[in-house]
N, C-alpha and C positions, 0 to 999 in steps of 0.2 A: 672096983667095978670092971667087969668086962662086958665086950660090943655083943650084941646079939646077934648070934651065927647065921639067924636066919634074916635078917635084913639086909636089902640092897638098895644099893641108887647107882643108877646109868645113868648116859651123858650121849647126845648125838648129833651131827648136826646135815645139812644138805644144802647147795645152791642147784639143787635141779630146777631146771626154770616151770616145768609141768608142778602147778601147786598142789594137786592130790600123790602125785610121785613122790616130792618134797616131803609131805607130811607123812608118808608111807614110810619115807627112809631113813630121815632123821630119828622118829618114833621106834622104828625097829628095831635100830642100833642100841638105844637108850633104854627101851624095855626088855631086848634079848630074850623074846618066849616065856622071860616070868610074868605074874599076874600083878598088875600095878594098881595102887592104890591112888598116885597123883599124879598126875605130868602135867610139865610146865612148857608151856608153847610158846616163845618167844621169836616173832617172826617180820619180814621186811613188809610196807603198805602195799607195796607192788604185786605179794598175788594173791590168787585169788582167796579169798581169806576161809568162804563157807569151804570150799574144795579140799581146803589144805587140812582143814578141821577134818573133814569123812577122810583122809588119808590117815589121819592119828588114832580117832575112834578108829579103824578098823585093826591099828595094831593094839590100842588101849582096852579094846574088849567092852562088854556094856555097862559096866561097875565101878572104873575110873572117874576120878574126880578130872575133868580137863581144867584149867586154869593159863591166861597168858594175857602176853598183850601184843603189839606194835612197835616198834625198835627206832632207834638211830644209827644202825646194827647191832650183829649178834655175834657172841662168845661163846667159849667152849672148850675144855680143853687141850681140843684141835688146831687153836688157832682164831683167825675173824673173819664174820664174812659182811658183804655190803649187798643188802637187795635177798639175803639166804636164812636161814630158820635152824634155829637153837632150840634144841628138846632136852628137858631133864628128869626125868625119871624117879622115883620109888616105888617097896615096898615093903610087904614081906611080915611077920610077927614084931609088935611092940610100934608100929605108926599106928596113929589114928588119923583119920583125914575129915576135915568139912568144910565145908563153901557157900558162899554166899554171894549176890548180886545187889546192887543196888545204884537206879539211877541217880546221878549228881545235879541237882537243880540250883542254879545259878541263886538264887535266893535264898538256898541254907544247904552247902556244901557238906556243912559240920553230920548234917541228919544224914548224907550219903554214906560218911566214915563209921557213921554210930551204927547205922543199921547192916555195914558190912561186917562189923566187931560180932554181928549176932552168929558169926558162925563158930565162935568160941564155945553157945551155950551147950551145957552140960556135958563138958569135955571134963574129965577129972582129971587127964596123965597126969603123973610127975614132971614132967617138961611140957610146955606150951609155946609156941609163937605164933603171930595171926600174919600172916604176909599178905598184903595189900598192893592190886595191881590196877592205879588210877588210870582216868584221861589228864595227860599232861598240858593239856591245854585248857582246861579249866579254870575260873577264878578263882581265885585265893585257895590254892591246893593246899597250902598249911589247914587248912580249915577244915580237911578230910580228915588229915591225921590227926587232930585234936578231937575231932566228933568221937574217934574210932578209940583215942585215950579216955573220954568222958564216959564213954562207953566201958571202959573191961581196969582203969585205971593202973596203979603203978607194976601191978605184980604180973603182967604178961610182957614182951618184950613185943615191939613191930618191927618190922622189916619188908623191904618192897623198891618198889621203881614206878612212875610215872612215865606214860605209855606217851611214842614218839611216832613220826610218821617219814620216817629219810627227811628229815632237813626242809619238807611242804610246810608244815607249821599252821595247818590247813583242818587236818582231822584224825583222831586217833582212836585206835578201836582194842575194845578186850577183848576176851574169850573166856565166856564161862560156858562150860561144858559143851553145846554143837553149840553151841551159837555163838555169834558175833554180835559183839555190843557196840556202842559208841556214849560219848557221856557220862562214862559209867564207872565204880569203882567194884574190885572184885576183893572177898577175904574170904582169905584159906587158913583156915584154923588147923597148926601140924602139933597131934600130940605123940610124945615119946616118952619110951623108956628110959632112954642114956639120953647123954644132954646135948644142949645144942648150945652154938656160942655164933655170937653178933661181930665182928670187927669191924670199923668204921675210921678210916683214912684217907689225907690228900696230901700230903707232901706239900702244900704251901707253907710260906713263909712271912711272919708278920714284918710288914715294913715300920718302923720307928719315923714318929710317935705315935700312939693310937688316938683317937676324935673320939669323942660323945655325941653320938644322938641327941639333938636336943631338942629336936621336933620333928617327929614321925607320925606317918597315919599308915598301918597293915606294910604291904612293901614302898610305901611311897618314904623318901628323907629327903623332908625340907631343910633342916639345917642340923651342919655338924659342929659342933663348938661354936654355939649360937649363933654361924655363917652360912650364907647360903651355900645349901649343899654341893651344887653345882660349881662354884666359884671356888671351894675348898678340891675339889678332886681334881678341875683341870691344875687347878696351880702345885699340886702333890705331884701330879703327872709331866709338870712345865711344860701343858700344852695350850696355847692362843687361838682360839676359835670358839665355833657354835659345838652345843653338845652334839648334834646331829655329826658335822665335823669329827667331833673327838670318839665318838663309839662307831664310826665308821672307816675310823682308820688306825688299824692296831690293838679295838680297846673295846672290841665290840665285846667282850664279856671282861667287868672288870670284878677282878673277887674282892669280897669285902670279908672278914676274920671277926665273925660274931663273939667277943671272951664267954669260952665256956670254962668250969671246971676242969675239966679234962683235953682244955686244947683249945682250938677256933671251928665252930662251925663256919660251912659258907656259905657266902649270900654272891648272889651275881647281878651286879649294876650293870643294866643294858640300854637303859635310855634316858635322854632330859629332856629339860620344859627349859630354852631359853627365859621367856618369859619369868616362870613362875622363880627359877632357879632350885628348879628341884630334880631329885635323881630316881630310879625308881630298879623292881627289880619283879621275880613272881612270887618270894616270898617273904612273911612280915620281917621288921626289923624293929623291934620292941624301942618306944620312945629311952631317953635314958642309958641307952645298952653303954657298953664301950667297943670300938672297934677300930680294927685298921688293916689298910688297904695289902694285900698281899702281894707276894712276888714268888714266882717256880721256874723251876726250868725240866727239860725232860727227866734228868737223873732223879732231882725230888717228885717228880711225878711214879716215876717206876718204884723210887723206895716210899713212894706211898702205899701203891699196891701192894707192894710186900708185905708191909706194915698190917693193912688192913687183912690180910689171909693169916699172918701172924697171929692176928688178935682175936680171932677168932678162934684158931686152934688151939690156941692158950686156955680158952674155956670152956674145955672138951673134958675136962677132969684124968689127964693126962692118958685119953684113949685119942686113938688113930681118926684122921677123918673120912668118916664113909664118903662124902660126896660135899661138892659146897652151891650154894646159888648165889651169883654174881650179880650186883646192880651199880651199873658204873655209869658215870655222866658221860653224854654226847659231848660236853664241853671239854673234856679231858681228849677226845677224840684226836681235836686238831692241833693239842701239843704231842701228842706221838705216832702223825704221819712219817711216811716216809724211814721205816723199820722200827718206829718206836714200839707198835701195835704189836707186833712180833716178839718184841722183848717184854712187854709188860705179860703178854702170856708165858714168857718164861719164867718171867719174874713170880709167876702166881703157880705155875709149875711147881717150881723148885719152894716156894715158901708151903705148899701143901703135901711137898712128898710125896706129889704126881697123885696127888686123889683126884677123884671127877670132878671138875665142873663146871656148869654153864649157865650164862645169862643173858643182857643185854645190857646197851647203850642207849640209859635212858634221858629224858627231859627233866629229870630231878630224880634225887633218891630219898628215901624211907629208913631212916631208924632210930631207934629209942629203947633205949634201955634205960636209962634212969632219968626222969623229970618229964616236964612235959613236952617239950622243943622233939618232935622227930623228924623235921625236913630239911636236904643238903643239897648241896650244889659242887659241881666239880669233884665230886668223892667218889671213891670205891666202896661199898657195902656189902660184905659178905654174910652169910649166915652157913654157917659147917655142922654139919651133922655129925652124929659119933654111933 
């Protein structure tokens, strides 16, 4: 198989503080005077959000799909920015593009995922993926991406990020097409000719012994080896205090290592109920599971991302990658302050062989390729094009 000569993907990014400027310039770069079929808008809460949108239509022409969301920041393979806007691009012969909106109502999340899955219908390509760009602040966000699996089942792959607001935690908003949404979940149905491949990586590490689940409800664990939950993680951590205490000093996200086939998904323990002695997190933790608490440090954080651009271009059917989209946790963030951030885009540089691309730093990541589980924490998510 070889790549089709006629398709592209650009990459762009801008901290102009003028949000129509922003959107003018980043876009520019990313589309380059060709005619684009998707751009992905990935940008800080701080500006103005309608403005930034008429600065991208005016480079994206009337015919572009827009699609994006709201950050923790944004990536590219420029570098990061905080408070700046990440644009990425396609087109060209052999994409097919389509999109969907749909409000997320607290009382059946699942119907927001199912009825974003509808931008899949009567796509035939040979390659398919639905990339899905939530409100990260929603309830039971697992419950988007299984609506949106119930929807289109095993044989299409998801990929995506849950939308962030700088660290406010307050409100997060999409972007489908001009508009600016909030609540809301967005699907982008991408079909192709040549294939596309998912990588999904974090460089933790399980700490010995792993716990059972032995009473959970969605993200709540009451107890781990028939113990209160609470009572088993401080004394894992050998720390003496109130949970409030313990996720307030050192431990404010603590990973937990869901056994999958293929490795540990993660889950992030962020709060207790002294009382109840229970742990809790934003997404479920299936009663029974097996799991155990993890441990990283910068370098498995960086050969995570490597990992994950890796893995990705591995399922490219050994063609080159046109371009990649990025969705990496805001929680990875704060283990690679202070030069980390700069190496892991090199890290992701050098694992794609300098192909484009860009993303964000979101409130949880989206992916699934086999079964039904597609929501992570603390990960790097790529999806690479060929």
């Amino acid at each position: 198989m070889q790549t089709n000569p006629h398709r592209w993907f650009g990459v762009g990014q801008s901290s102009a503080p003028d949000s129509r400027k922003a959107g003018a310039e980043a876009a520019s770069e990313a589309i380059g005077g060709r005619e684009a079929k998707a751009v992905f808008v990935f940008a800080s809460v701080t500006h103005d959000l309608p403005e930034l949108l008429r600065g991208v239509r005016m480079e994206a022409g009337p015919d572009a799909e827009i699609v994006g969301a709201t950050t923790m920041g944004e990536l590219g393979s420029a570098g990061t920015t905080v408070g700046g806007l990440s644009v990425a691009a396609l087109g060209g012969d052999g994409f097919t593009v389509q999109a969907r909106a749909a409000h997320v109502y607290q009382s059946d999340p699942r119907a927001a995922g199912a009825a974003a899955a509808e931008a899949l219908h009567d796509m035939d390509d040979e390659h398919k993926v639905l990339i899905l760009l939530a409100d990260g602040l929603a309830r039971q966000t697992h419950e988007i991406v299984r609506g949106a699996y119930s929807a289109i089942g095993a044989s299409v792959p998801l990929v995506g990020g849950f939308a962030a607001d700088d660290r406010q935690f307050a409100k997060t908003y999409q972007f489908f097409n001009d508009e600016v949404l909030s609540e809301a979940v967005i699907g982008l149905a991408l079909g192709s000719d040549g294939p596309m491949g998912i990588g999904v990586a974090h460089g933790w590490r399980r700490t010995e012994p792993p716990m059972m689940v032995s009473k959970a409800t969605g993200p709540h664990i009451y107890e781990l080896d028939h113990e209160p939950a609470l009572d088993v993680l401080l004394r894992r951590n050998n720390f003496d205090g109130t949970a409030a205490e313990f996720f307030s000093q050192g431990h404010s996200l603590q990973p937990l290592g869901l056994s999958r086939r293929s490795g540990e998904d993660i889950r992030v323990i962020h709060a207790g109920d002294d009382e109840a002695r229970s742990v809790w997190g934003t997404a479920d933790v299936p009663q029974g599971a097996l799991v155990w608490l993890m441990e990283g440090d910068r370098q498995s954080l960086l050969d995570g991302a490597a990992w994950s651009c890796t893995e990705a271009v591995a399922r490219l059917e050994g063609l080159p990658p046109l371009g990649v989209l990025a969705f990496d946790c805001g929680g990875r963030w704060a283990g690679l302050v202070e030069g980390g951030l700069e190496q892991e885009i090199q890290a992701m540089r050098t694992a794609l062989s300098d192909a484009p691309f860009a993303g964000f730093y979101t409130l949880g990541e989206i992916a699934r390729v086999r079964g039904a589980m597609g929501t992570h924490a603390l990960t790097l998510v790529t999806l690479a094009l060929a």
